[in-house]
C-alpha positions as CSV (number, residue, x, y, z in Angstrom):
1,X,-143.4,-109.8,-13.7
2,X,-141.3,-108.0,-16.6
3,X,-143.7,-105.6,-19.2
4,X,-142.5,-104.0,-21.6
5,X,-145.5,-101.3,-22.4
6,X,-145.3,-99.3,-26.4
7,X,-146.1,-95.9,-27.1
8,X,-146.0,-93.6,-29.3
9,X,-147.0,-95.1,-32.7
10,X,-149.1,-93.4,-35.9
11,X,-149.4,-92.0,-39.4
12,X,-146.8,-90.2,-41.0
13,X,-145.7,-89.1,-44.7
14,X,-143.4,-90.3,-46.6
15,X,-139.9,-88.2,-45.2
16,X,-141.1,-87.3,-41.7
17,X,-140.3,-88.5,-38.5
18,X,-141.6,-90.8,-35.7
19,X,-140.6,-91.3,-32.3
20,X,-141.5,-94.0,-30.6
21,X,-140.7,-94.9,-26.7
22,X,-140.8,-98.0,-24.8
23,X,-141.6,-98.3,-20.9
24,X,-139.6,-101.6,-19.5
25,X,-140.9,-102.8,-15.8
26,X,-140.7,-105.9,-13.4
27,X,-137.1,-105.8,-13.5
28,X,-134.6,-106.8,-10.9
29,X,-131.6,-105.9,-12.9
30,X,-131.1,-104.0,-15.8
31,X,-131.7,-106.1,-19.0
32,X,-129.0,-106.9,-20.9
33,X,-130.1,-106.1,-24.4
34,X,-133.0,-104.3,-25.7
35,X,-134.2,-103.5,-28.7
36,X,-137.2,-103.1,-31.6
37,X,-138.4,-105.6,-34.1
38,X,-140.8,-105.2,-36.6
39,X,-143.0,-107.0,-38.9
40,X,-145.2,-106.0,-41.9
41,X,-148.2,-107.7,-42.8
42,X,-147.3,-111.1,-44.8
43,X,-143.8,-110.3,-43.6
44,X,-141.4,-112.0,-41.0
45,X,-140.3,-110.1,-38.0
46,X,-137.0,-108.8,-38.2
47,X,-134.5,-107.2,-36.1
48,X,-134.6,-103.1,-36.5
49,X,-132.4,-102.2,-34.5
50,X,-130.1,-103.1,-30.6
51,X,-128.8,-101.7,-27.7
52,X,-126.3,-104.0,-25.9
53,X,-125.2,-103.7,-22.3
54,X,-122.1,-101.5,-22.9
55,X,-124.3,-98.9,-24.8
56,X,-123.0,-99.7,-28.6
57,X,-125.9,-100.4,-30.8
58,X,-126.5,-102.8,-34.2
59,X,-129.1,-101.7,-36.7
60,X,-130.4,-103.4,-39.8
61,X,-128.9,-102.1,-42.9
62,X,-132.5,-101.3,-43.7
63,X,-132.6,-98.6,-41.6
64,X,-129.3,-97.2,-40.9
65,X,-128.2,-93.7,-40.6
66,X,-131.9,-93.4,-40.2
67,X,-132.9,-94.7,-37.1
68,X,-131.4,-94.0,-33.9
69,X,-132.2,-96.1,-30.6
70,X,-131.7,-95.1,-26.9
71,X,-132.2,-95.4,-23.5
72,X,-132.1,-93.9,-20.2
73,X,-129.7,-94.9,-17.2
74,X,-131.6,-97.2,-15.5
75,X,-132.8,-99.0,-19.2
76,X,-136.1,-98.2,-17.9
77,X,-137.4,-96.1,-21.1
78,X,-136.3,-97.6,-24.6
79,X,-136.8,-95.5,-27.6
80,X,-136.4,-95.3,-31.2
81,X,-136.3,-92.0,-33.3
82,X,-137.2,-92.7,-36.8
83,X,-136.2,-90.5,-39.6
84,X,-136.9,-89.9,-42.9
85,X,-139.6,-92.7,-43.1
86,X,-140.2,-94.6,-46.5
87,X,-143.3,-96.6,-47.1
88,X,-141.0,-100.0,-46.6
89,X,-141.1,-99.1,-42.8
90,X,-144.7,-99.7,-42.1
91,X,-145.1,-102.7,-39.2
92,X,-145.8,-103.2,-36.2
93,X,-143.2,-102.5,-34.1
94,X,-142.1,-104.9,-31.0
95,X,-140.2,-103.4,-27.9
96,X,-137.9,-106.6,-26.8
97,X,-135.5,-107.4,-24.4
98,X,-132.5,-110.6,-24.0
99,X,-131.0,-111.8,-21.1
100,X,-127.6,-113.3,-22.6
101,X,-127.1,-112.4,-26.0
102,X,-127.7,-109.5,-28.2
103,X,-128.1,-109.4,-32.0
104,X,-131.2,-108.8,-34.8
105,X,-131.8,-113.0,-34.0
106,X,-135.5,-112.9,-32.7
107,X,-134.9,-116.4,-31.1
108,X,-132.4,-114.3,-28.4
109,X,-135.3,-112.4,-27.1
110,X,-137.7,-113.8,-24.2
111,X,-139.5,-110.8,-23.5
112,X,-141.5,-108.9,-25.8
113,X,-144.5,-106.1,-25.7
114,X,-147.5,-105.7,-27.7
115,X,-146.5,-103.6,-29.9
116,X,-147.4,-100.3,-31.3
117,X,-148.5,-99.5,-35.1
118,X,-146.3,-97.2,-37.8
119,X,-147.7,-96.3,-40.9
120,X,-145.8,-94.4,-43.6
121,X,-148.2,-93.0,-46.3
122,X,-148.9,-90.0,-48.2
């Protein structure tokens, strides 16, 4: 049974910097896509950021040149470094992974974890 298990979330200032890691099991191959959503309260979700099969990546325009996703070899740790946090990025952030396509399109993405709270605030 895939589970895909948060960590890592908090408080943080306006500026500062969050990481936050994702732990992906139940596997029998390596997923083809992974990658965070998030969604603020009254908000939709939305796509924050990608990691497709070959290892290229799509963020929102949101949070580029901010945010910076990765993984290890066997895709079985996903994470996202978050830098220079603005209030805007407060949500509850979703660890999410696609079997055959990969984009910031929510419907693409069967499996997704509970998700793990970021608060920007001074």
């Amino acid at each position: 049974q895939v589970q895909l298990t948060e960590l890592g979330g908090g408080s943080v200032q306006p500026g500062g910097g969050l990481r936050i890691s994702c732990t992906a099991s139940g596997y029998t191959v390596r997923p083809f896509c992974m990658g965070w959503f998030r969604q603020a309260p009254g908000k939709e979700r939305e796509g924050v950021a990608v990691l497709h099969y070959d290892n290229s990546t799509t963020y929102a325009d949101s949070v580029m040149g901010r945010f910076t996703i990765s993984a290890d070899i066997a895709r079985s740790t996903l994470s996202l470094q978050m830098d220079s946090l603005k209030p805007e990025d407060t949500a509850m952030y979703y660890c999410v992974t696609a079997s055959r396509a990969c984009a910031l399109v929510t419907s693409f993405f069967n499996y997704w974890g509970q998700g793990t709270q970021v608060t920007v605030s001074s």
